[in-house]
N, C-alpha and C positions, 0 to 999 in steps of 0.2 A: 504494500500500500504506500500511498504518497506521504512521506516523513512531512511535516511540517516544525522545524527548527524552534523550540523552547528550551528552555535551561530551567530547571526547577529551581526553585526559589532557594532553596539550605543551600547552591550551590553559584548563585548569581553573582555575588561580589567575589568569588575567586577565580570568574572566567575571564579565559583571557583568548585572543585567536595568535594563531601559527602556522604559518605553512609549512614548518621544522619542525614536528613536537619532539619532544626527547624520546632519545632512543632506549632500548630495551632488548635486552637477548631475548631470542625465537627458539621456539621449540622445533622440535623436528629439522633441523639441520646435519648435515656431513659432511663434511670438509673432503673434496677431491682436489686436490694440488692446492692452489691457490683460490679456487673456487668452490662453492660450496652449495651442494643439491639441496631444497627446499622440499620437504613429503610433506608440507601439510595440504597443498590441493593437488588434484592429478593431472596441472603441467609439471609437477617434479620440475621447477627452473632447474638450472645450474647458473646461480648467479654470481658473477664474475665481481673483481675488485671495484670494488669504487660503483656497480650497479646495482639495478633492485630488478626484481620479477617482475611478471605480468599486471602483478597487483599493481604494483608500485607504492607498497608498503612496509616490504619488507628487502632488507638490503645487506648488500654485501659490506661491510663498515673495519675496515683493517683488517679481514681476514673472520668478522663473527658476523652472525647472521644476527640482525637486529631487525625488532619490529619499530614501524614509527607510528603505529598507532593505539597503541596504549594508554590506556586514561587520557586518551582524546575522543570527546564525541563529537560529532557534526547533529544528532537531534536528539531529543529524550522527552516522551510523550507517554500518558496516559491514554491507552487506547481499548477499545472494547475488544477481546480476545478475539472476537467472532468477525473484525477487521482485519486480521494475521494473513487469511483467515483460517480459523479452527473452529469448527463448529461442537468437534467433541471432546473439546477438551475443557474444563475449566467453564462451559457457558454461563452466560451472562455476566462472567468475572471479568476484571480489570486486567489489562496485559501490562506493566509498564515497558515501554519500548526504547531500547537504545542503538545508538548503531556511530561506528566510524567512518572513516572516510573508506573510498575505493573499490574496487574489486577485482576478482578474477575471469570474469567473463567482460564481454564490451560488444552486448548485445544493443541494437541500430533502435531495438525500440524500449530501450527501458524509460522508465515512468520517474526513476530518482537518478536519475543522468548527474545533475549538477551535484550529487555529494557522491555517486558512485563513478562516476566518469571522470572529475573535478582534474583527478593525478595523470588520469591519461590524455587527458586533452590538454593540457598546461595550463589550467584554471585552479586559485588559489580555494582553497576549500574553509568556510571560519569554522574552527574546532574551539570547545572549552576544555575544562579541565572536569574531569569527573569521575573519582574514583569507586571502587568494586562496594565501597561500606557506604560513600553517597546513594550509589546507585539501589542498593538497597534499602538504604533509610528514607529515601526518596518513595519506594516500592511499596513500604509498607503506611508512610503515609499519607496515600491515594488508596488503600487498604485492595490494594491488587493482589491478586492469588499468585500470579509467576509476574516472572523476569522474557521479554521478550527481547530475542538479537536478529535486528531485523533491519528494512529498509535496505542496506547494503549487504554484502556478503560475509555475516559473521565469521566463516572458515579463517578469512585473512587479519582476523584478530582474534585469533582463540586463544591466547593470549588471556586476555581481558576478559574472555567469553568464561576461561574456567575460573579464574581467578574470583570473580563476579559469581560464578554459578554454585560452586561451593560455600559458598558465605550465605549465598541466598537461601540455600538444603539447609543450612545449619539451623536459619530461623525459622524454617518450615514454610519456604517460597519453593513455587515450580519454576522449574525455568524451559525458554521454546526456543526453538532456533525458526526462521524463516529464509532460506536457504535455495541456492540452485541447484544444491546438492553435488559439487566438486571436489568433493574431500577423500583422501583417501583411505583407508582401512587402519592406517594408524592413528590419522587424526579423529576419525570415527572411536578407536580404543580409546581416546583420553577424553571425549564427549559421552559417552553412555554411561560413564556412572552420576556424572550430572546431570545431562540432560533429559526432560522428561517424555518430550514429543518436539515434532518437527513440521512444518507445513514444506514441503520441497515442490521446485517449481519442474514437473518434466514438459517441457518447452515443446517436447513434440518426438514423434518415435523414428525420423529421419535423420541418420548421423549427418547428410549434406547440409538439412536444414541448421544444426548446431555449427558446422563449421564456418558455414558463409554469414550466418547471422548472429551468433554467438562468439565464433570464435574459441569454440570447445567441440568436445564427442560426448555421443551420445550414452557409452559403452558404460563410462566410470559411473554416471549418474544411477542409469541401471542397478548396478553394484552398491552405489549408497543406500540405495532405497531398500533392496534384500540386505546390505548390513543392519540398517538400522535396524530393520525387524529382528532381525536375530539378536542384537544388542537388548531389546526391549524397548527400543526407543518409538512409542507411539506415531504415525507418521499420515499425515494426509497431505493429499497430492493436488497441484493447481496447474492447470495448461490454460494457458491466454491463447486465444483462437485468433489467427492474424490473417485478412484474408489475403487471400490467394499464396499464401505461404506455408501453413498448417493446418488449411481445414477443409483438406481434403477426407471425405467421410471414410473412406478405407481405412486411411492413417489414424482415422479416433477412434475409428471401431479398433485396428490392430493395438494403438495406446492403450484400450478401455481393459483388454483381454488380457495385456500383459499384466496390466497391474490387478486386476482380478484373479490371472493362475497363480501368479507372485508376492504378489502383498496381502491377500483374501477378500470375496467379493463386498467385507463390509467395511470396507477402506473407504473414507469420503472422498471426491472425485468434487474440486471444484472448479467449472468451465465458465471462465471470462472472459468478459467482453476487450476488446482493444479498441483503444481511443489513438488516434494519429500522435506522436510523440517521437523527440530525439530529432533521429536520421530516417525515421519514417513517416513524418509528417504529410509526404505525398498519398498516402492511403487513405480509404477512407474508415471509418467504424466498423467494427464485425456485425453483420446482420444479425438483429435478434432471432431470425430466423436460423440463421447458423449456430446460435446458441439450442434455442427450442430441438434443432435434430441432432447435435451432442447430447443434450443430454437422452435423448430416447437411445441414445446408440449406447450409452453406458450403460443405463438399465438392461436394455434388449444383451449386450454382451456380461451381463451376471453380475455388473455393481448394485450393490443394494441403496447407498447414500450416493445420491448425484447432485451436485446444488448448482445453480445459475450465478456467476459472480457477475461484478460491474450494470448488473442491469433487472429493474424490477419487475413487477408483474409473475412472477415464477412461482410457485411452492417451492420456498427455503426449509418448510417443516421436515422436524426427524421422525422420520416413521418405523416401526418396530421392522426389523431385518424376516421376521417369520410371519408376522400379522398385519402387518398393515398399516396397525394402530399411531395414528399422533403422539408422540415423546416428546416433543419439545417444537415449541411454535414461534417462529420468527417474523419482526416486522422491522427491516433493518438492518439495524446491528442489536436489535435487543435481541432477546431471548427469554422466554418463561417457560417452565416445566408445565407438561400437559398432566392433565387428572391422571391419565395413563399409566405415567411414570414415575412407580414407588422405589427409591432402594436403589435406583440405575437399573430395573429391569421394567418389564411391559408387566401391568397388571391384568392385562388380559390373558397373554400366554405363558407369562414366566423368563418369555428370552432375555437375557442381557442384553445391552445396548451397551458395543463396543466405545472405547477412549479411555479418557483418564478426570478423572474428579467427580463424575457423573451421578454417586450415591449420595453426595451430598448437596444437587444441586437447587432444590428446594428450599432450603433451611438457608446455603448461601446466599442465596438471592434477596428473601427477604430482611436477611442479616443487612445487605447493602442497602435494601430499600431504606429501613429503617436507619439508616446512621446517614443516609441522604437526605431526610427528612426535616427540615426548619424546626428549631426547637420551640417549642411553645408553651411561654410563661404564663400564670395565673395573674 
């Protein structure tokens, strides 16, 4: 979703911007000669003296690989979880959202260009200062259920990402990643034991598509996404439909299938819309219509939870995976538990209703109502 740039208040009078921020040792580094391979996403740089990778965050600095974006954010927002988006995870809770500069793809249509593109286009990016115990004191009070790393590509600060996400566990925060999913299998090992779920964006199921317009393959992301399930890490999937680039019906239906033999059919599957943006401003919007026969093509190929992103009019509701039944009813970004829904399962049939926080999300909700509520003196 589109960052919009705040700085939380506990943390205002100590911001300052840089287009330098201090550096910082990286994880996932190994030194070949003079130069040093970078495994925390699947271009594996080999980044030479005196350069930085693809990110253009992490650099070669005397011979150690340093991150430069550490306790630098570019936005931090209070956003409704079901904006990520995650529908089943945490609903109707608070996501607090952070994210740094850069990234590791340099996709023609991204939506947060200017703080993810900023380093590769040579546009100065304004960071403040914000550290892993702000950003949780910040988190808990907006009284948000998780930590969300998003807007940009968290992989390129996982750094911050664990540092932050750990601290968050300790106080009994979830924490999300929002992700293109370019990470590879060891930086995956040092996010599952923190991290709790993921929304990954699979852009589309044609490696050509990923290399002319992303600037990546399609193979590793694959790979993320059966990591992650194996890790435990909760995961829902988003493909932004672009026309005449990815939406051809073959290729969703063959999408729809993958991620239903591989990830299980009651995986959310969220299909949005595309607004002209970047380097693709000559397009025009994705037909709602191309939305409408996505999602039938997800259903019809054995996804149970199919939702319509960027555009209204849809059934966003969660419906039980065996019955039918309304779980949770959406207008928005809200969210309310239906009568249905006792305990995280259908009271009609007893199924469970896959994600994470789900049993409680009754009790939660009206917990936030009520502390949202104008107090009222006698």
């Amino acid at each position: 979703m589109v960052a919009e740039r705040t700085m939380p208040a506990s943390v205002s009078s100590q911001a300052r911007t840089s287009a330098q921020p201090g550096a910082r040792p990286a994880l996932l580094a190994t030194p070949e000669g003079a130069a040093i391979r970078c495994a925390v996403c699947a271009h594996r740089c080999l980044v030479r003296p005196g350069r930085k990778g693809i990110c253009h965050v992490r650099e070669n600095a005397g011979g150690e690989l340093v991150t430069l974006a550490y306790d630098r954010a570019v936005a931090a927002n209070a956003d409704p979880i079901e904006k990520k988006p995650l529908f089943h995870v945490f609903p109707g809770s608070v996501a607090f959202s952070v994210a740094a500069q850069g990234c590791n793809m340099h996709c023609l249509h991204c939506q947060n260009f200017t703080i993810s593109q900023g380093p590769r286009d040579g546009r100065p990016v304004p960071a403040f200062d914000l550290t892993p115990r702000q950003i949780v004191s910040a988190a808990r009070r907006v009284r948000a259920s998780s930590i969300a790393y998003t807007y940009t590509e968290p992989t390129i600060f996982i750094e911050w990402v664990l540092e932050t996400a750990a601290l968050a566990r300790s106080e009994g925060l979830a924490n999300v990643l929002v992700t293109n999913g370019y990470q590879t299998p060891e930086a995956l090992d040092l996010f599952a034991p923190v991290i709790d779920a993921a929304n990954v964006d699979l852009k589309s199921y044609d490696d050509a598509f990923y290399r002319r317009i992303c600037g990546a393959r399609l193979a590793p992301i694959l790979e993320t996404l059966v990591g992650m399930k194996e890790r435990g890490i909760w995961v829902e999937v988003t493909t932004l439909l672009i026309p005449g680039l990815n939406d051809d019906p073959d290729q969703i239906a063959a999408l729809a299938r993958w991620v239903a033999a591989n990830l299980g059919p009651e995986t959310p599957w969220h299909v949005s819309r595309f607004f002209p943006n970047y380097q693709l401003e000559d397009l025009p919007p994705t037909p709602v219509a191309t939305i409408a026969c996505a999602v039938e093509i997800g259903r019809s190929e054995g996804l149970r939870h199919v939702y319509a992103g960027n555009v209204g009019g849809f059934d966003d509701d969660t419906h039980c995976a065996a019955c039918g039944a309304v779980l949770i009813r959406r207008v928005g970004y809200d969210a309310e538990p239906a009568p249905a829904l006792v305990g995280g399962a259908c009271r009609r049939c007893g199924h469970v209703l896959e994600g994470v926080g789900l049993a409680g999300f009754g009790a939660r909700r009206a917990a936030v109502r009520a502390a949202s509520r104008p107090e009222v003196r006698p």
